[in-house]
N, CA, C and O atoms as a Tinker XYZ file with bonds, in Angstrom:
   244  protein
     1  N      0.468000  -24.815000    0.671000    73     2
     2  CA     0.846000  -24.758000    2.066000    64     1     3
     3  C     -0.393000  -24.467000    2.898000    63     2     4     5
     4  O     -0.627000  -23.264000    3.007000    81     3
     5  N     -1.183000  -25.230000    3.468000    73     3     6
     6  CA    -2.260000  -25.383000    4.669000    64     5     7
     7  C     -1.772000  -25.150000    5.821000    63     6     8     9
     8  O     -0.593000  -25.503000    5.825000    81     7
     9  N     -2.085000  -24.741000    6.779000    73     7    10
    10  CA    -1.919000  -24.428000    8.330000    64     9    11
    11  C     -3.122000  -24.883000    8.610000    63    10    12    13
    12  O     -4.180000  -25.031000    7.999000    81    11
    13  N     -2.623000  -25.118000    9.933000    73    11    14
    14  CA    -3.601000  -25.764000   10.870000    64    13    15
    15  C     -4.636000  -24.982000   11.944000    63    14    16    17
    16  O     -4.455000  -23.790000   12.193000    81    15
    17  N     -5.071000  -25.283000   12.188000    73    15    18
    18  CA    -6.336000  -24.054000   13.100000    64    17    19
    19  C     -5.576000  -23.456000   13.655000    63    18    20    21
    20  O     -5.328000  -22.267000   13.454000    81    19
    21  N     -5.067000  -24.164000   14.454000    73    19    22
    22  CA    -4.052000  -23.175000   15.930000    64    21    23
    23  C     -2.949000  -22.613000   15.122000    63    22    24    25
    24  O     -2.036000  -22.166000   15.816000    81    23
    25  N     -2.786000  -22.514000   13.868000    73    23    26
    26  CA    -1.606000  -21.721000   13.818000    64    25    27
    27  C     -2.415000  -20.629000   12.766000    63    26    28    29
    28  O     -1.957000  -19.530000   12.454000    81    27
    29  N     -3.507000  -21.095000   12.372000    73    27    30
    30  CA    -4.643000  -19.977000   11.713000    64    29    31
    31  C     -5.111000  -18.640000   12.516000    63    30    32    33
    32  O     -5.325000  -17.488000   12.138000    81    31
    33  N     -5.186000  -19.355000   13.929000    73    31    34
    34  CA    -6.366000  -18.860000   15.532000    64    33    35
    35  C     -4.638000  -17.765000   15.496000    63    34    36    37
    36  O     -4.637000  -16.602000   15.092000    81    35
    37  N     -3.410000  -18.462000   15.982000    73    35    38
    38  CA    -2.593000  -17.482000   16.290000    64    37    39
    39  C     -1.588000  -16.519000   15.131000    63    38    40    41
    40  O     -0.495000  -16.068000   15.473000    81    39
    41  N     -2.051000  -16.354000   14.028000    73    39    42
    42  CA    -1.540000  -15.586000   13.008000    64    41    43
    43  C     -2.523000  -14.478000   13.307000    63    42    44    45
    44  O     -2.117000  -13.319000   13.386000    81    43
    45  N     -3.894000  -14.803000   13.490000    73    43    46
    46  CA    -5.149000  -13.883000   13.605000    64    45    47
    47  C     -4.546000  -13.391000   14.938000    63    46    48    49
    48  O     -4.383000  -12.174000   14.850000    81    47
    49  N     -4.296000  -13.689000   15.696000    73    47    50
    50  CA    -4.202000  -13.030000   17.124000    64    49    51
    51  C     -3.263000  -12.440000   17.156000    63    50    52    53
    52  O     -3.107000  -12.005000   18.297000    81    51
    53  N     -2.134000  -12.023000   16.206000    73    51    54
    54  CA    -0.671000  -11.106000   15.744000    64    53    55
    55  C     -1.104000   -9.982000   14.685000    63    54    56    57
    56  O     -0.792000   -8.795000   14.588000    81    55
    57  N     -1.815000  -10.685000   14.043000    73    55    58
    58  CA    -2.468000   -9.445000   13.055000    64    57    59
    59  C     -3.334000   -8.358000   13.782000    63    58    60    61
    60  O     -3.292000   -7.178000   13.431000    81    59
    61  N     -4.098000   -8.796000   14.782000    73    59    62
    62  CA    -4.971000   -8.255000   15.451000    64    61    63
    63  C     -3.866000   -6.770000   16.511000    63    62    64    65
    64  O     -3.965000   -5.543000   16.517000    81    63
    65  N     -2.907000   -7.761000   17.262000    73    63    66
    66  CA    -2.377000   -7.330000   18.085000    64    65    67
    67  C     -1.739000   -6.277000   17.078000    63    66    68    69
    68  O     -2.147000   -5.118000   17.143000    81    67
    69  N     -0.911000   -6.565000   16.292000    73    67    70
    70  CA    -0.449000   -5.013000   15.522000    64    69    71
    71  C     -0.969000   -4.174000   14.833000    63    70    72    73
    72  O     -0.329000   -3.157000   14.564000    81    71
    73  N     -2.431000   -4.376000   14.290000    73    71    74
    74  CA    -2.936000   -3.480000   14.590000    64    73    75
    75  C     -3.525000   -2.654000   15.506000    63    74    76    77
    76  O     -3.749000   -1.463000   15.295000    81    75
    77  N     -3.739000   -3.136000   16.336000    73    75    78
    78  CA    -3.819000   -2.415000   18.026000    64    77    79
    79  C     -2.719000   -1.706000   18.193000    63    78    80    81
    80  O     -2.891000   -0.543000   18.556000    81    79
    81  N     -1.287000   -2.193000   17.981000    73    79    82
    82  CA    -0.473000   -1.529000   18.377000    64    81    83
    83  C      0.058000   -0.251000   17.381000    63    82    84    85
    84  O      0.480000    0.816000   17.828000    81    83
    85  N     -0.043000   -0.552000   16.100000    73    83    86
    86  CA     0.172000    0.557000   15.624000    64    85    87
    87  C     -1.092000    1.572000   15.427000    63    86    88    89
    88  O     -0.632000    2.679000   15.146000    81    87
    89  N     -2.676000    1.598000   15.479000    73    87    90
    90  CA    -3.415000    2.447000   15.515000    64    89    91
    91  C     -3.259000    3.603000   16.085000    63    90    92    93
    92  O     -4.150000    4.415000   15.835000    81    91
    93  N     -2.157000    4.054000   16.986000    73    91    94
    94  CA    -2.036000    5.620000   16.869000    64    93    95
    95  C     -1.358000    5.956000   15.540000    63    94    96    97
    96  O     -1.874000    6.615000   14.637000    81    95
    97  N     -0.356000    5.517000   15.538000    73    95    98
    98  CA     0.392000    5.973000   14.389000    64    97    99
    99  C     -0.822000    6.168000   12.565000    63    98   100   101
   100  O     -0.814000    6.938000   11.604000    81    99
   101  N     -1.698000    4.909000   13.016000    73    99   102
   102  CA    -2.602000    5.106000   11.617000    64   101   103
   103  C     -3.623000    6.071000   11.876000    63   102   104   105
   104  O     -4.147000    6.547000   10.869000    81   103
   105  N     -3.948000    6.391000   12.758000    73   103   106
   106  CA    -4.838000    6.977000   13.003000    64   105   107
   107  C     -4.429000    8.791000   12.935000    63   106   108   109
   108  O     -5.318000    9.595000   12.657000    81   107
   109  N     -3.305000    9.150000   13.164000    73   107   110
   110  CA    -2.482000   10.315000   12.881000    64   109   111
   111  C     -2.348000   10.623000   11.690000    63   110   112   113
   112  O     -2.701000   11.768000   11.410000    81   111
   113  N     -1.759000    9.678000   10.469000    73   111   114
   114  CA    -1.586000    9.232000    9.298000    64   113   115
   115  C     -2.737000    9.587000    8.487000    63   114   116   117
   116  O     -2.591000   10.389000    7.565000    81   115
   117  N     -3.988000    9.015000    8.767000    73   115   118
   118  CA    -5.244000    9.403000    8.123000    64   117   119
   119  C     -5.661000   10.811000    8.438000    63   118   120   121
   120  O     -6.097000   11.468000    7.493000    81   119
   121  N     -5.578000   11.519000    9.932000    73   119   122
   122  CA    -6.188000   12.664000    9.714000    64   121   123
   123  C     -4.979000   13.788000    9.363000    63   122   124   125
   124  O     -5.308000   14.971000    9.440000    81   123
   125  N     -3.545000   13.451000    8.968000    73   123   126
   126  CA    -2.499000   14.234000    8.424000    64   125   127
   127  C     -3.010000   14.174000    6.841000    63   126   128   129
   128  O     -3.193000   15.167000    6.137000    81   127
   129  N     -3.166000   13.030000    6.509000    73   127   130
   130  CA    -3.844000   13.089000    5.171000    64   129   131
   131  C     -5.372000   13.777000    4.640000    63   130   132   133
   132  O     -5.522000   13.839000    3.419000    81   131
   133  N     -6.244000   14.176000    5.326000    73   131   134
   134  CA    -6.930000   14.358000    5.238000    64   133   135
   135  C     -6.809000   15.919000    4.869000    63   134   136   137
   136  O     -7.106000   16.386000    3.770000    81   135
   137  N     -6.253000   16.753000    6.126000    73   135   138
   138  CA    -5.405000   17.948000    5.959000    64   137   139
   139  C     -4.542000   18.271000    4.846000    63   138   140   141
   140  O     -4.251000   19.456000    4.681000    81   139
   141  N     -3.999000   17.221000    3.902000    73   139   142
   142  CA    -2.865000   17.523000    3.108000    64   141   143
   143  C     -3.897000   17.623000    1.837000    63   142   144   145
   144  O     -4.944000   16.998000    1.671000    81   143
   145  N     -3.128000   18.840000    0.784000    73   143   146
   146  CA    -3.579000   18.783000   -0.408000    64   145   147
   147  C     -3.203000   17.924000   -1.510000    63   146   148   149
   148  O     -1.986000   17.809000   -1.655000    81   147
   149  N     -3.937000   17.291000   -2.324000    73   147   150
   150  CA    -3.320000   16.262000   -3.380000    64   149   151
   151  C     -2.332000   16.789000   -3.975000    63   150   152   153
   152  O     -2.038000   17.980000   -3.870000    81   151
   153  N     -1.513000   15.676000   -4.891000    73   151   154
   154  CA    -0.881000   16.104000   -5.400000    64   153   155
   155  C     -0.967000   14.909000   -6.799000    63   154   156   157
   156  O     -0.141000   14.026000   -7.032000    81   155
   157  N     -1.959000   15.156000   -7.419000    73   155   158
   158  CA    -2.245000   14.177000   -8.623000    64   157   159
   159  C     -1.073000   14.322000   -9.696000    63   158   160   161
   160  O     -0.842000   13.462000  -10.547000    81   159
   161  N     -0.575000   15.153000   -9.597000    73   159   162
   162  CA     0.541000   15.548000  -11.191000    64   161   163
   163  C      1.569000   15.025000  -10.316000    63   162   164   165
   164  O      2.171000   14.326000  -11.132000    81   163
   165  N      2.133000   14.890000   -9.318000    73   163   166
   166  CA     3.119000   14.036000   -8.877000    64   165   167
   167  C      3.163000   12.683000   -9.583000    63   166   168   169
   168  O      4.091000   12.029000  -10.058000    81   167
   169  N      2.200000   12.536000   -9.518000    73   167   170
   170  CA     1.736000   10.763000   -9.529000    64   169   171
   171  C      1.378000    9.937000  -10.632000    63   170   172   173
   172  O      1.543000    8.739000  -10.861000    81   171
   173  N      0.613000   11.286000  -11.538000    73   171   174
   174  CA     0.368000   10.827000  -12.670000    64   173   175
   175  C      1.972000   10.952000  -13.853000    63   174   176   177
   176  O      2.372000   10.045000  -14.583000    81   175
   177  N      2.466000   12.041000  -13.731000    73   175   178
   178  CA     4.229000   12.022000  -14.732000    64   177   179
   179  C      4.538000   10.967000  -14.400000    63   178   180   181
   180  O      4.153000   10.084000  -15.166000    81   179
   181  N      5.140000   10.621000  -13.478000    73   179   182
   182  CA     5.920000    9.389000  -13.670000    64   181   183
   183  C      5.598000    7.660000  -14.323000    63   182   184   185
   184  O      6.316000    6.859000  -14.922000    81   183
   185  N      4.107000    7.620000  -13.833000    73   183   186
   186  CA     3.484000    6.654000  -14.452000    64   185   187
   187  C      3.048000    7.013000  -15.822000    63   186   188   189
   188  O      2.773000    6.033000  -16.514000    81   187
   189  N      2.964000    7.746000  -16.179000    73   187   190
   190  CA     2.981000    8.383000  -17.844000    64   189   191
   191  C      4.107000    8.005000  -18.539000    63   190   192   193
   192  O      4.022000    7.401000  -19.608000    81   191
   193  N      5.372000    8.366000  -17.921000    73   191   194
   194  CA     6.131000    7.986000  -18.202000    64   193   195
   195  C      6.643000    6.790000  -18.061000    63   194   196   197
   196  O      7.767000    6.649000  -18.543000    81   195
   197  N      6.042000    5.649000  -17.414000    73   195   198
   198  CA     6.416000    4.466000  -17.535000    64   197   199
   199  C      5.732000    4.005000  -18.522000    63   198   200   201
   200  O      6.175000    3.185000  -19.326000    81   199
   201  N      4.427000    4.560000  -18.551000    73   199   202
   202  CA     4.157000    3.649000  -19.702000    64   201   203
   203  C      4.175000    4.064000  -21.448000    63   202   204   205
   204  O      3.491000    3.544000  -22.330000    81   203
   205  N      5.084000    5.045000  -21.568000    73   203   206
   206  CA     5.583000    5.635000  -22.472000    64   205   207
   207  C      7.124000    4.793000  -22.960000    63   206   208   209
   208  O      7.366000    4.565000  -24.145000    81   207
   209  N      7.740000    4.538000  -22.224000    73   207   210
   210  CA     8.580000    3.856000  -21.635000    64   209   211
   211  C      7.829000    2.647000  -22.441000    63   210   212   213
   212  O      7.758000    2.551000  -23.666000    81   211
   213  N      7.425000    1.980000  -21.725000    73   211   214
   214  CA     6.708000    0.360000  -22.204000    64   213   215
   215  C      6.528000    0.206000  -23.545000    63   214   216   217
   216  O      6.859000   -0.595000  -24.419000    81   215
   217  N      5.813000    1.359000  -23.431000    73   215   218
   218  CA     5.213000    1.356000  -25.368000    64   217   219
   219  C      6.317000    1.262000  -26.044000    63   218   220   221
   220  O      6.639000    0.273000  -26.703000    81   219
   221  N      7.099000    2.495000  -25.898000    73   219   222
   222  CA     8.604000    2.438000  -26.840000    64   221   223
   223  C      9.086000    0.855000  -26.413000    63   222   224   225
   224  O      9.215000    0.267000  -27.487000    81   223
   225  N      9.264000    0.335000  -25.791000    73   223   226
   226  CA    10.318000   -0.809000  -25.611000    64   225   227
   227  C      9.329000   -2.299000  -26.275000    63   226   228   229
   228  O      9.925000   -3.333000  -26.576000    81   227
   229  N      8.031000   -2.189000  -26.396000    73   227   230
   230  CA     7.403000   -2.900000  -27.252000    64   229   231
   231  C      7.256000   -2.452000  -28.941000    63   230   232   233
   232  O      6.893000   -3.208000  -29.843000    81   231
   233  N      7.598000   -1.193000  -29.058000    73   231   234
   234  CA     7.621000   -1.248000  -30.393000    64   233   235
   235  C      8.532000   -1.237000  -31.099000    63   234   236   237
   236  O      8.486000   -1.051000  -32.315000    81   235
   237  N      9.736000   -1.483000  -30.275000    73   235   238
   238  CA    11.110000   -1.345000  -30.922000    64   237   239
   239  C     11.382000   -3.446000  -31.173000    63   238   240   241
   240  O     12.429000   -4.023000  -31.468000    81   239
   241  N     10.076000   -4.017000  -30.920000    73   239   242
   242  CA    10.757000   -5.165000  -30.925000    64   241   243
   243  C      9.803000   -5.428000  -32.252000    63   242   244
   244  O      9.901000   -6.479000  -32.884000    81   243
């Protein structure tokens, strides 16, 4: 699927525009994050457990 300039020129000019429009909201977002403490053991259990998960379901075959 090719597009044509002018519909290249105005996808760019919507992408542009929402990010303009949402940059407060990202810009809040990043320095709320910045402030917040990690939380790596959140993040890492569950993906541990998926791929614990995986393993078992490949070795049962």
């Amino acid at each position: 699927m090719e597009f044509s300039l002018w519909e290249n020129i105005l996808l760019g000019v919507m992408v542009l525009g929402i990010i303009f429009w949402m940059k407060p909201g990202i810009k809040s977002s990043l320095q709320f994050s910045k402030n917040a403490e990690s939380d790596w053991v959140g993040v890492l259990v569950p993906i541990g457990l998926v791929v614990m998960f995986v393993i078992f379901l490949v070795s049962m075959v």
